[in-house]
C-alpha positions as CSV (number, residue, x, y, z in Angstrom):
1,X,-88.6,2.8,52.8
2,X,-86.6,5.4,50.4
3,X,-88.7,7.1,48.1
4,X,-89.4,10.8,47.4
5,X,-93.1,9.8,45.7
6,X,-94.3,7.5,48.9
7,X,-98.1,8.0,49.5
8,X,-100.1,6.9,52.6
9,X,-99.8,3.0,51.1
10,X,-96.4,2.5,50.6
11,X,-97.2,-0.4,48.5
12,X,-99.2,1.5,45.8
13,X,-95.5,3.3,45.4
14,X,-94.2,-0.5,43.9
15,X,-97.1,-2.0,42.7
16,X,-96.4,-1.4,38.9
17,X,-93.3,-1.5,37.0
18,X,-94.1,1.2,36.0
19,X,-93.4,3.6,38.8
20,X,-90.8,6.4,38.3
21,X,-88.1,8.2,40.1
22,X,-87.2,11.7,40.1
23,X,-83.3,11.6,40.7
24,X,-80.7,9.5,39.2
25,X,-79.4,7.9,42.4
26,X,-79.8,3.8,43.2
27,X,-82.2,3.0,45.2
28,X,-83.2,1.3,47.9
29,X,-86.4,-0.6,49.9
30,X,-86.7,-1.0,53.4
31,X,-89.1,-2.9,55.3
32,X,-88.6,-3.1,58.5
33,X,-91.0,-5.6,60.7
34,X,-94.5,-4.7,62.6
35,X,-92.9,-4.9,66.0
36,X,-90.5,-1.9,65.0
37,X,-93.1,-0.1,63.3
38,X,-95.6,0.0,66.7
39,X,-92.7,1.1,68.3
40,X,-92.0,4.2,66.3
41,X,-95.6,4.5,66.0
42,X,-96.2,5.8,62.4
43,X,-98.1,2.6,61.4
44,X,-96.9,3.4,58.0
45,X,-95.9,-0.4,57.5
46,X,-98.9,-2.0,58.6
47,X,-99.6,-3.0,55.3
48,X,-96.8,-5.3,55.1
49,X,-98.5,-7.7,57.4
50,X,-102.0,-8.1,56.0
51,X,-100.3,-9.4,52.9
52,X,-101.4,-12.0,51.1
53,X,-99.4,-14.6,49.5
54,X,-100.0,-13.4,46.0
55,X,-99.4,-10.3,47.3
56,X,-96.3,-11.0,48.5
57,X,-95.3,-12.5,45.1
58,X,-96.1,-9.8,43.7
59,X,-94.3,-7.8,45.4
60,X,-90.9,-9.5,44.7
61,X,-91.9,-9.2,41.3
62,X,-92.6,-5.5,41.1
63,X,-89.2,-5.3,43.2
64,X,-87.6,-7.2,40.4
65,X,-89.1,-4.9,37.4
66,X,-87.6,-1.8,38.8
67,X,-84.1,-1.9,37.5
68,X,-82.5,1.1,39.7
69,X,-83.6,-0.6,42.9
70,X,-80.6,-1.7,44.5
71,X,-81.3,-2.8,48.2
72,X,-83.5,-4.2,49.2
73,X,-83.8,-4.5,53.0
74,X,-86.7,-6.9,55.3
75,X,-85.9,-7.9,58.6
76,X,-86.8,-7.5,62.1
77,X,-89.5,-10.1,61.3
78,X,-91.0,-8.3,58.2
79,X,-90.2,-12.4,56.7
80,X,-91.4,-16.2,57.7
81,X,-90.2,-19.2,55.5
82,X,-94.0,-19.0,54.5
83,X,-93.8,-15.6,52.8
84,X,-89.7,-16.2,51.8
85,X,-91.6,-18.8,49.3
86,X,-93.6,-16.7,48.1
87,X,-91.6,-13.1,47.5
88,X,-88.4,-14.6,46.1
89,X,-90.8,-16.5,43.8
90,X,-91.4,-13.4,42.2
91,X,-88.2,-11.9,42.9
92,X,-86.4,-14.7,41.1
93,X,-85.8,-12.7,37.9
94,X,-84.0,-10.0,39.9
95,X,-80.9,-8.5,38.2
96,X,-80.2,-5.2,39.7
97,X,-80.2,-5.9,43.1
98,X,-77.0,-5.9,44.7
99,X,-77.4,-5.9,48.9
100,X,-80.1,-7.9,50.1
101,X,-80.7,-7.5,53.9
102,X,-82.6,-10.4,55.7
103,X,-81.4,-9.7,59.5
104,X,-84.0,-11.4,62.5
105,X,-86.7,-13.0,60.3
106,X,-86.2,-16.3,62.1
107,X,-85.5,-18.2,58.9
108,X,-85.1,-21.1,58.7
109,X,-83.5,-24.1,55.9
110,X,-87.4,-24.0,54.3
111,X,-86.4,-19.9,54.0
112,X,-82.8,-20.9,52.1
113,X,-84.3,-23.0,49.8
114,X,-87.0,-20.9,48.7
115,X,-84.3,-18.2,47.9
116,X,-81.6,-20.8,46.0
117,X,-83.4,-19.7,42.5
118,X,-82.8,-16.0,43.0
119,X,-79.5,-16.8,44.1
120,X,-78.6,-18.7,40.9
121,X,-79.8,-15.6,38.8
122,X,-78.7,-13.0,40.5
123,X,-76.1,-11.5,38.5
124,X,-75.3,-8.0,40.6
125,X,-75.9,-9.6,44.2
126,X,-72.8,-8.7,45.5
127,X,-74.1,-8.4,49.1
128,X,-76.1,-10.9,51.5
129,X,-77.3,-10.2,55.1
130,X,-78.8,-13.2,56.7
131,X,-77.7,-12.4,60.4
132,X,-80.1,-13.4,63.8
133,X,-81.6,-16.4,61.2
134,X,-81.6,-20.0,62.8
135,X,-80.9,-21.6,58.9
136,X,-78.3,-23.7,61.0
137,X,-75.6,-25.9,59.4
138,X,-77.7,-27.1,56.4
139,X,-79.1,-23.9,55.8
140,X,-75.0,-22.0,55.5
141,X,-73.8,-25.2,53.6
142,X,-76.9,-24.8,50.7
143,X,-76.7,-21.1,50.9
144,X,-72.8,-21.4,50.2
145,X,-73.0,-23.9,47.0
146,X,-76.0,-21.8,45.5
147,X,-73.8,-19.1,45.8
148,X,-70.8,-20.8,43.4
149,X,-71.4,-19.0,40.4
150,X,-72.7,-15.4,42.1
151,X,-70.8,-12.3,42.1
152,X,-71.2,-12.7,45.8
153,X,-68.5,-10.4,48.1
154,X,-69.8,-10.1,51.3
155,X,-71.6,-13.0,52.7
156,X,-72.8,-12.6,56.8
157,X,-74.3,-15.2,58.6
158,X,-73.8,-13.8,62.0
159,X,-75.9,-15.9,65.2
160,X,-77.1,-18.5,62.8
161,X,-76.6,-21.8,65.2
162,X,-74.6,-22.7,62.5
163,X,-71.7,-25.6,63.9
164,X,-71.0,-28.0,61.3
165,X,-69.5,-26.6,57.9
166,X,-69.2,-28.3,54.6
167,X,-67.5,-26.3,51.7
168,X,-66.6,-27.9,48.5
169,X,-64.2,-25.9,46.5
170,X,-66.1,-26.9,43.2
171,X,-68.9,-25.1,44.8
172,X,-68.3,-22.6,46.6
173,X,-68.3,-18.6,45.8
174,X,-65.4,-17.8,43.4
175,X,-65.2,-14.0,44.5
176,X,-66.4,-14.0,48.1
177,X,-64.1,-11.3,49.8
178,X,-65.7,-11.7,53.4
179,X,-67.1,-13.9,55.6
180,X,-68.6,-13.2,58.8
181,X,-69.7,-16.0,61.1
182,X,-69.7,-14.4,64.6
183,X,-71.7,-15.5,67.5
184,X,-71.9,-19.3,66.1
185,X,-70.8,-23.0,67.2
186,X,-68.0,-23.4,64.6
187,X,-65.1,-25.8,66.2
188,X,-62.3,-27.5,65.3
189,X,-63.8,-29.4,62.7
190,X,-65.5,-26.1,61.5
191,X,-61.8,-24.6,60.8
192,X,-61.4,-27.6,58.8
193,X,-63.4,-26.8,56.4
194,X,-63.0,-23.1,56.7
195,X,-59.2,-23.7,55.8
196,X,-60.2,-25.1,52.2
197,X,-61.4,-21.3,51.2
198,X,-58.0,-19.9,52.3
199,X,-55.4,-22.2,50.5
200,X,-54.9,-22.4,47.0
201,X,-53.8,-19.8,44.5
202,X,-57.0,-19.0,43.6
203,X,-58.2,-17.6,47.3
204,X,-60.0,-14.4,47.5
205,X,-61.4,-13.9,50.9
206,X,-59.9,-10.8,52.6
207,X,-61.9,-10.6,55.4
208,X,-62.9,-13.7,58.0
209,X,-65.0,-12.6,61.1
210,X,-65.3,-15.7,63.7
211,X,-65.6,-14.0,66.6
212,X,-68.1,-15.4,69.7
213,X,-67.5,-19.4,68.5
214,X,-65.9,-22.8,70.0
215,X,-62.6,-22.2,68.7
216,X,-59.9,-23.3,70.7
217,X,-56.2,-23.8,70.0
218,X,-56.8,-26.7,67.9
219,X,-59.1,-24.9,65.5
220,X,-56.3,-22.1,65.5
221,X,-53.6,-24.8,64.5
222,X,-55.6,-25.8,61.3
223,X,-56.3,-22.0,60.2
224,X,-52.9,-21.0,60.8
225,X,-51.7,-23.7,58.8
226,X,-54.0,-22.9,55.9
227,X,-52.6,-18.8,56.5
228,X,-48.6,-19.9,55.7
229,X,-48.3,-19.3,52.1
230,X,-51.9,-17.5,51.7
231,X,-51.6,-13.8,50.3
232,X,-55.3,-12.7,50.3
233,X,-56.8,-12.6,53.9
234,X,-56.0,-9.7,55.6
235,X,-58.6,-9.3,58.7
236,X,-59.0,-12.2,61.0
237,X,-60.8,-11.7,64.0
238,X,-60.8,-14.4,66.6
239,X,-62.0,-12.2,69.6
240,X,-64.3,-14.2,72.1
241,X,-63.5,-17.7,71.7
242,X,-62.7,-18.1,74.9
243,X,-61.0,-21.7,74.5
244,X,-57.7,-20.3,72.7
245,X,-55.1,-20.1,75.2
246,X,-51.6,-18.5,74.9
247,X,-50.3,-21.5,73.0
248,X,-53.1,-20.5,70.2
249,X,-52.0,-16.9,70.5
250,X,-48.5,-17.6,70.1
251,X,-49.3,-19.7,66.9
252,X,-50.9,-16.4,65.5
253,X,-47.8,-14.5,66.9
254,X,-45.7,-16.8,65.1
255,X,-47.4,-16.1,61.9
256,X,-47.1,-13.0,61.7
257,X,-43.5,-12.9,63.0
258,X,-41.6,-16.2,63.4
259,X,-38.5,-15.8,65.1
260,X,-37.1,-18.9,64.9
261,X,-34.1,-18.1,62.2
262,X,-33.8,-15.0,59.7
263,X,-35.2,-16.9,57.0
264,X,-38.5,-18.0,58.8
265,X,-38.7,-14.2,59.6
266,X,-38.2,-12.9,56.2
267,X,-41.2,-16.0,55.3
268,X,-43.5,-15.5,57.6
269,X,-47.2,-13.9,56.5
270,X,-46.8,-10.5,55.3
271,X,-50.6,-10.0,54.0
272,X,-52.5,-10.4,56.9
273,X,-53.3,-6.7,58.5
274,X,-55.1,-7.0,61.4
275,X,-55.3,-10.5,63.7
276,X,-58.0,-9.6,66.7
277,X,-57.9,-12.6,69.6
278,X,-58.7,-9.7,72.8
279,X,-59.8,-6.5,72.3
280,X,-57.5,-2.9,71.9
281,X,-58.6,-0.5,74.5
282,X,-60.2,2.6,73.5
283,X,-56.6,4.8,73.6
284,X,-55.3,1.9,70.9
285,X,-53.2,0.3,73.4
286,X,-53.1,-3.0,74.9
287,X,-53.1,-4.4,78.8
288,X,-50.1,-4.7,80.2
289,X,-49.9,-8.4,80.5
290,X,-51.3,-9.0,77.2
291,X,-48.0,-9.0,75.4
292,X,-49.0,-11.9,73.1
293,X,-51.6,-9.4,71.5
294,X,-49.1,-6.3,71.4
295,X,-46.1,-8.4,69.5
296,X,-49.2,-9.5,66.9
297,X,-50.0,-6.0,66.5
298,X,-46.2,-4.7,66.1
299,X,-46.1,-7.2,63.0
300,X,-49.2,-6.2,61.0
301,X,-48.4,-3.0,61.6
302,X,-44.9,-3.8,59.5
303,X,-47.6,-4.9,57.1
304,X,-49.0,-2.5,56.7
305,X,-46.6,0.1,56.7
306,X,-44.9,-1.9,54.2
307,X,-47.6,-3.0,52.0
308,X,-46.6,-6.7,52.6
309,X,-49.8,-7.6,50.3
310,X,-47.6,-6.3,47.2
311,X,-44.3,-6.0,48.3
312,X,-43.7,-9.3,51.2
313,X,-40.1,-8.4,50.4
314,X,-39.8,-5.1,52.0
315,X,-42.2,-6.3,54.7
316,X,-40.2,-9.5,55.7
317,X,-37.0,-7.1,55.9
318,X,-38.5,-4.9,58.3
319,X,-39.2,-8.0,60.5
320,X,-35.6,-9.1,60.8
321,X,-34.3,-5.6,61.3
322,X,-36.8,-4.6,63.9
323,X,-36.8,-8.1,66.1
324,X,-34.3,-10.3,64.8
325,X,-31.2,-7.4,65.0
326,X,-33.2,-5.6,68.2
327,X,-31.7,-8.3,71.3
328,X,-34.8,-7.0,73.4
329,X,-37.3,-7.6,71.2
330,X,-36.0,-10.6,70.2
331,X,-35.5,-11.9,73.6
332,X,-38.8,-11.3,74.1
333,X,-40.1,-13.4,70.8
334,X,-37.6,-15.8,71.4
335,X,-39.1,-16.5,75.1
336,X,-42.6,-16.8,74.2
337,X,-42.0,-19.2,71.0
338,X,-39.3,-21.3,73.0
339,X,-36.4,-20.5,70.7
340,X,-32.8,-20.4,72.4
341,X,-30.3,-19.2,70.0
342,X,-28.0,-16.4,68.8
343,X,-29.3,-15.2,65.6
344,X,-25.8,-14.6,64.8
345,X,-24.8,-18.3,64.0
346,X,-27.2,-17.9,61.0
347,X,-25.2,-14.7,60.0
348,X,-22.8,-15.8,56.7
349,X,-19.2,-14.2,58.3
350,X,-18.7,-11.9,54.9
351,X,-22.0,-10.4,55.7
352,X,-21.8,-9.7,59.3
353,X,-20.4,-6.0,59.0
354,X,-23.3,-5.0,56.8
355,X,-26.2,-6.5,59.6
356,X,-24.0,-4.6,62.4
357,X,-24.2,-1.1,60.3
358,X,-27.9,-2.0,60.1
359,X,-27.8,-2.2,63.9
360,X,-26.3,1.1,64.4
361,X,-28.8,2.8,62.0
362,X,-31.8,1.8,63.0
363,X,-31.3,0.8,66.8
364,X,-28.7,2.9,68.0
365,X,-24.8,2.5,70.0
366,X,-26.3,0.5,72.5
367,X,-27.7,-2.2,70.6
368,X,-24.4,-2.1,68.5
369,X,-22.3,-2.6,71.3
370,X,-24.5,-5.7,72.3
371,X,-24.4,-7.1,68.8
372,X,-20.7,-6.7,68.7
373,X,-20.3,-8.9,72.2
374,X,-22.6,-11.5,70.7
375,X,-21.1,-11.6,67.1
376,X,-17.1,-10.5,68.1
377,X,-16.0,-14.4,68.0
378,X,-18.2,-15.5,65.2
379,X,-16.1,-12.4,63.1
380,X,-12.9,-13.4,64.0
381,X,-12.4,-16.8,65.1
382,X,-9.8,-18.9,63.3
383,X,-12.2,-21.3,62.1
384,X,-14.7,-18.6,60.2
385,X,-11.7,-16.6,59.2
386,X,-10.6,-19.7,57.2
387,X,-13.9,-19.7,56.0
388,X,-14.0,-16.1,55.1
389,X,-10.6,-16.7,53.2
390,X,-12.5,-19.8,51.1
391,X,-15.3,-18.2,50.6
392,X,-13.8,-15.0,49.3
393,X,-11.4,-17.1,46.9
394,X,-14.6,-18.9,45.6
395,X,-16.2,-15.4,44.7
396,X,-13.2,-15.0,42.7
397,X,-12.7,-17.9,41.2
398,X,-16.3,-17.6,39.9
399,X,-15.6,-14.6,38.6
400,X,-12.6,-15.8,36.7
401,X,-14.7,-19.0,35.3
402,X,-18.0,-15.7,34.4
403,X,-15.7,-13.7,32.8
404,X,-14.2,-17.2,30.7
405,X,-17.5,-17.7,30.1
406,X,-17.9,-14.3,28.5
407,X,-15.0,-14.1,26.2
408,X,-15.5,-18.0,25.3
409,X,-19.0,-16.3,24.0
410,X,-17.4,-13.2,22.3
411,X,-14.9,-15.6,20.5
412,X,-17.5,-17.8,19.3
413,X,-19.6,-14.7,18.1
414,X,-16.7,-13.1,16.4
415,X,-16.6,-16.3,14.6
416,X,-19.6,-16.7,13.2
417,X,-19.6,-13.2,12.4
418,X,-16.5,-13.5,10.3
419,X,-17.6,-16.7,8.5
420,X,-21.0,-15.0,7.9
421,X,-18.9,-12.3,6.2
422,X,-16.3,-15.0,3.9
423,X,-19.6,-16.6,2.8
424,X,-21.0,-13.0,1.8
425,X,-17.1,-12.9,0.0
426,X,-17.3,-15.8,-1.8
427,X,-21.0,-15.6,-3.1
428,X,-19.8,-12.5,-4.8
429,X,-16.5,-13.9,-6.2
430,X,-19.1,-16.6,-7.7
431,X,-21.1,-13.8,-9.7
432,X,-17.7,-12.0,-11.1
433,X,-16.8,-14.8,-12.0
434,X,-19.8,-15.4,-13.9
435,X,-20.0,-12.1,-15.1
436,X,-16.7,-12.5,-16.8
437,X,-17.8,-16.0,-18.3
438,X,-20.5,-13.9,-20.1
439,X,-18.7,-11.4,-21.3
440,X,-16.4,-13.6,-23.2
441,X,-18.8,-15.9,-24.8
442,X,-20.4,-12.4,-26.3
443,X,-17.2,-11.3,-27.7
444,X,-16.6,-15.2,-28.9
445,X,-19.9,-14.9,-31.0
446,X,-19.5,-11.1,-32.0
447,X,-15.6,-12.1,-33.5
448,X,-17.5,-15.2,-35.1
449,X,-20.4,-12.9,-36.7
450,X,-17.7,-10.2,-38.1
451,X,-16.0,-13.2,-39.9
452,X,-19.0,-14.6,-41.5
453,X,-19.8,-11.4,-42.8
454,X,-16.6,-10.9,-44.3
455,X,-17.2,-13.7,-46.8
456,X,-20.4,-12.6,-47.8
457,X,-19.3,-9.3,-48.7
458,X,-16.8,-11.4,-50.9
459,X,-19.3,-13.7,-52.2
460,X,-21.8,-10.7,-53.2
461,X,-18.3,-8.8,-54.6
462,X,-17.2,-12.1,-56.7
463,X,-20.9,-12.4,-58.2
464,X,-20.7,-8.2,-59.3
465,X,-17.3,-8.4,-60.6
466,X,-18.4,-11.8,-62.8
467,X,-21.2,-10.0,-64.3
């Protein structure tokens, strides 16, 4: 338990809401189990197991009241399904915790259920520890839909006895990052399941820890199959499931790294960083007959060089120039995923000087020498020179019909900029034209108004002259 104000009852210290802390850091609750606490011999904890049920409920509720608590860790049998009932009762209004440690409290489905309510309202959990638990299959598959619309990230269930799995993507954790699952009795049909959270567009896990289950090659099949066009795991540890054979380790290989032809190469996963079936030895290296494991390694470590998570491009290039254009390497691929073929029969003729420069750059004279033995009648066989010649005049000829293209486009815009311009023309021709009407029909009625003045002046002139 984490508190600078802790008396000699650690639960007076969260018995009321309350209680203050002196520093401004999260905080966090530990309560570990009586058998750990005779063993250290403080005895500081034997509180928690005198107890009573409203106790308990109280304390999830005092628990809940403090909003900078942020942990909150019981295990090592500090829970039963009788008291789960009781403290997540209270703890149901939680909203600042966000890691919740449950490890070795022998829970059981009765435990899960009693915690589905917290789970539902829990809008910081982003961390759940249920590991050493026997909540089973039932217990994973209700803990996983109460979990569809939590925060949840990290989600362990390590040594649950948990062997069948049921996930409905309607229901299931939107942001869950990582799973862990070790020491379990997922199967075949378990991958089958487990594949439905890694396809889509909208996966998010990043991390999938299965090791110590029943996984054999046919399990592998179905979670490398889900893995093809998936761009969010990156960790996926297989170690201990002793039924995967080569044949499931060369599926992984392949991956990571399929050899087959340049464009499987430059499409194979690029995201995934780190694919564990045995275990690296200390130095960072590998046994010597485990060469399965090192060619896995060699091609997340392109991933990661390369950042093939954002750029699969640059990633996928690396592949083909480091195995595809390496004849040992890819020998040795080519061998173990029972591919028999020169890679330079895939090699368009007008591009073949450009891979050979590659060669010499990044591999050295002796694997140009090689390349130029394999690829020297591919480059200048009748046939592929005729080919060369077709191909080149069809570049040109393309050209010719883009740059046609181009000035039928200019034309046609020169057009419409000169008729824009004669219209402009003519709308002004219109308004001299009117102008001048105007003018006229002014100097018509000023010519007309002179006149009629004239012969008043007269009139007025004949009426004096009378008088």
């Amino acid at each position: 338990m984490d508190n600078d104000d802790a008396g000699n009852d650690p639960f007076d210290d969260y018995n009321s809401s309350e209680a203050s802390f002196n520093d401004a850091e999260d905080r966090s609750i530990t309560f570990p189990g009586p058998y750990q606490t005779k063993v250290e011999g403080t005895g500081s904890d034997e509180w928690l197991r005198n107890l009573t049920d409203e106790e308990w409920e109280q304390l999830g509720r005092n628990i809940a009241n403090h909003t900078r608590i942020r942990i909150s860790s019981l295990y090592c049998g500090a829970l039963n399904d009788h008291r789960m009932t009781f403290f997540f009762r209270g703890l149901t209004n939680s909203n600042s915790l966000r890691d919740v440690y449950l490890n070795n409290n022998r829970l059981s489905i009765t435990g899960i259920r009693s915690m589905v309510p917290f789970l539902q309202n829990a809008n910081n959990l982003t961390e759940l520890y249920l590991d050493s638990n026997d909540i089973q299959s039932e217990g994973f598959n209700a803990l996983f839909r109460a979990l569809r619309d939590s925060p949840i990230e990290t989600l362990s269930c390590d040594y649950c006895g948990i062997e069948s799995i049921e996930v409905d993507t309607n229901y299931s954790p939107k942001l869950l990052t990582r799973l862990d699952l070790c020491g379990n009795n997922i199967s075949t049909d378990g991958c089958r399941e487990l594949a439905k959270v890694l396809q889509g567009v909208d996966a998010t896990l990043k991390y999938l820890v299965l090791r110590n289950n029943k996984i054999d090659d046919g399990g592998v099949d179905i979670l490398v199959d889900a893995l093809q066009n998936n761009t969010s795991l990156t960790t996926f540890d297989l170690w201990g499931n002793d039924s995967i054979s080569d044949q499931g380790r060369i599926m992984l290989l392949k991956l990571v790294n399929d050899i087959s032809c340049i464009s499987a190469t430059l499409h194979s996963n690029h995201t995934l960083t780190c694919i564990d079936v045995e275990v690296m030895n200390p130095d960072g290296s590998f046994d010597a007959d485990d060469e399965i494991q090192r060619h896995i390694y060699e091609a997340t470590e392109i991933n990661i060089t390369y950042e093939g998570v954002s750029n699969p491009e640059a990633a996928g290039r690396e592949k083909v120039i480091q195995t595809q254009l390496h004849s040992e390497k890819r020998a040795a691929l080519c061998r173990l995923q029972g591919v028999d073929h020169s890679v330079f029969s895939e090699i368009d003729p007008l591009h073949l000087p450009g891979v050979l420069s590659l060669i010499g750059r990044h591999h050295g004279q002796g694997e140009l020498y090689l390349a130029l033995k394999s690829s020297i009648m591919t480059l200048f066989s009748t046939m592929n020179m005729k080919k060369c010649i077709h191909q080149e005049r069809a570049y040109h000829a393309a050209k010719v019909e883009e740059l046609d293209a181009k000035l039928a486009a200019i034309v046609a815009e020169h057009a419409a900029i000169v008729a824009e311009h004669r219209n402009k023309m003519e709308e002004l021709d219109a308004k001299l034209t009117s102008m001048d009407e105007a003018v006229e029909v002014n100097e018509g009625s000023n010519e007309l108004e002179h006149h009629s003045n004239k012969r008043r002046r007269k009139w007025w002139w004949g009426l004096w002259g009378g008088a």
